[in-house]
Each structure stands twice: as C-alpha cells, then as structure tokens.
C-alpha positions in Angstrom: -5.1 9.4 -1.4 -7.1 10.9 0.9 -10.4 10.2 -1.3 -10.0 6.4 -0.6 -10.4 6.0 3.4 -12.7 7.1 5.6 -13.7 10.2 7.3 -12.3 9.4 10.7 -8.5 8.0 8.9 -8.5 11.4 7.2 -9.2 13.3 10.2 -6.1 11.2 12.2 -4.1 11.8 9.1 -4.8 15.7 9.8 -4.0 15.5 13.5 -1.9 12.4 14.0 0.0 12.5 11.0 2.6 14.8 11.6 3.0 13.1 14.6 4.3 9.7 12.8 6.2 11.5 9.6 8.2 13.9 11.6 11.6 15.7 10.8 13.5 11.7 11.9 11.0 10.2 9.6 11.4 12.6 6.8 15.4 12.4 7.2 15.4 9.0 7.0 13.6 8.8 3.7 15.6 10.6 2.2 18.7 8.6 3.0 17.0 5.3 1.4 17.7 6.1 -1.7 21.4 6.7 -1.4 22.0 3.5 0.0 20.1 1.2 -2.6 21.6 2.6 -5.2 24.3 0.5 -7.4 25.8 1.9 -10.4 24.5 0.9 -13.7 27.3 -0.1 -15.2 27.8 -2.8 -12.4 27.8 -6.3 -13.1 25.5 -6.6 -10.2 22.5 -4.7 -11.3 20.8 -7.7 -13.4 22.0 -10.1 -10.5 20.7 -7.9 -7.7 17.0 -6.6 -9.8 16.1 -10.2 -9.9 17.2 -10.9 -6.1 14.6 -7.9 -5.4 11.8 -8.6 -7.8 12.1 -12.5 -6.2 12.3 -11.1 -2.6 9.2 -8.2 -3.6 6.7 -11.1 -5.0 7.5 -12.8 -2.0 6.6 -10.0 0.5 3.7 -9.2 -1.7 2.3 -13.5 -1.2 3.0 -13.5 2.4 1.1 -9.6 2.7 -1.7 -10.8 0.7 -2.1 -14.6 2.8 -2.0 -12.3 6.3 -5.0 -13.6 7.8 -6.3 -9.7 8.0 -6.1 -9.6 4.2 -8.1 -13.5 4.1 -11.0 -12.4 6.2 -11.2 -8.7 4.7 -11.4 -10.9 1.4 -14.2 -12.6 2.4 -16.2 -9.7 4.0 -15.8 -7.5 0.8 -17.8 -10.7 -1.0 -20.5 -10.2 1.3 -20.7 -6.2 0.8 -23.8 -6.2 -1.9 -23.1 -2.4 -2.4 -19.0 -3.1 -3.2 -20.6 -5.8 -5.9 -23.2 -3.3 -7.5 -20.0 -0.3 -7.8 -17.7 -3.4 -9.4 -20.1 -4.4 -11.9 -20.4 -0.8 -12.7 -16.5 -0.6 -13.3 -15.8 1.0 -10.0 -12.2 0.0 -8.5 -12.6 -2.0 -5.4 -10.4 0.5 -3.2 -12.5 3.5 -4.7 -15.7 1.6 -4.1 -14.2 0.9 -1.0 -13.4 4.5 -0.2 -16.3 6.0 -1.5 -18.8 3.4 0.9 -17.3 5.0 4.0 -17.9 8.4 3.2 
C-alpha cells in the first residue's frame, strides 16, 4: 500500500504508525470478528447480509458525497498528468500515487 501515497505519508507511517496501531488497537481487531459473527445455519444470516450490504452502500454514498471527496473530484479533472496516466490504462489511485513520488 505503501507504493500509493506520498513520500511524506510513508515516512509518518514509519514513525507515527505504531503510534496509532498499538497493542489496544491490535487487541481490539482481533475481537471484531468474534462479535459479528452469526452462525450459518441461522435464520438470520440472509436477514442480517442484506441489513449490512443496505447499511455498507449507504456509508459508501454518504463517504463518497463528503465534500472532501466533491472537491478532490474536481481537482483530479484538472490534473493534465492524472488524464495522460488514465488514458494510458493507469489506475487513478496508482496514477495518483505514482505523481507524488
């Protein structure tokens, strides 16, 4: 991942990093999955898998209409050199990635 962001977010994921995922952090994700898990052979399941995909599609619309994401929208149209790597069949976060560096 590390290939896609810029020098200086690599660098603060080298010193600031473990900082932010530290041993709370780590124990935490590890109890996540315990507690979303429902048997398969539960009645639920189909119920509760469309509740989530419903309730994911949502979060993804309202993350992608966040004002940041509007204007960064429109400033990636006006990057000529992100245009010339998409035409070429460059994936905009690689081209993205690869204009910081």
């Amino acid at each position: 991942m590390r290939f896609s962001v810029s020098d200086t977010a690599e660098y603060g994921d080298y010193t600031r990093g473990p900082r932010v995922i530290d041993a709370r952090v780590r124990q935490t994700m590890k109890e996540i999955p315990r507690r979303n898990t429902v048997p398969a052979s539960s009645p639920r399941v189909d119920r509760r898998e469309q509740e989530r995909t419903q309730e994911f599609l949502a979060m993804r619309e309202a993350a992608r209409n966040q004002r940041l994401e509007v204007v960064g929208r429109g400033l990636r149209e006006m990057m000529t050199f992100l245009k010339k790597k998409k035409e070429a069949g460059v994936p905009e976060d690689d081209a993205a990635g690869a204009a910081s560096k």
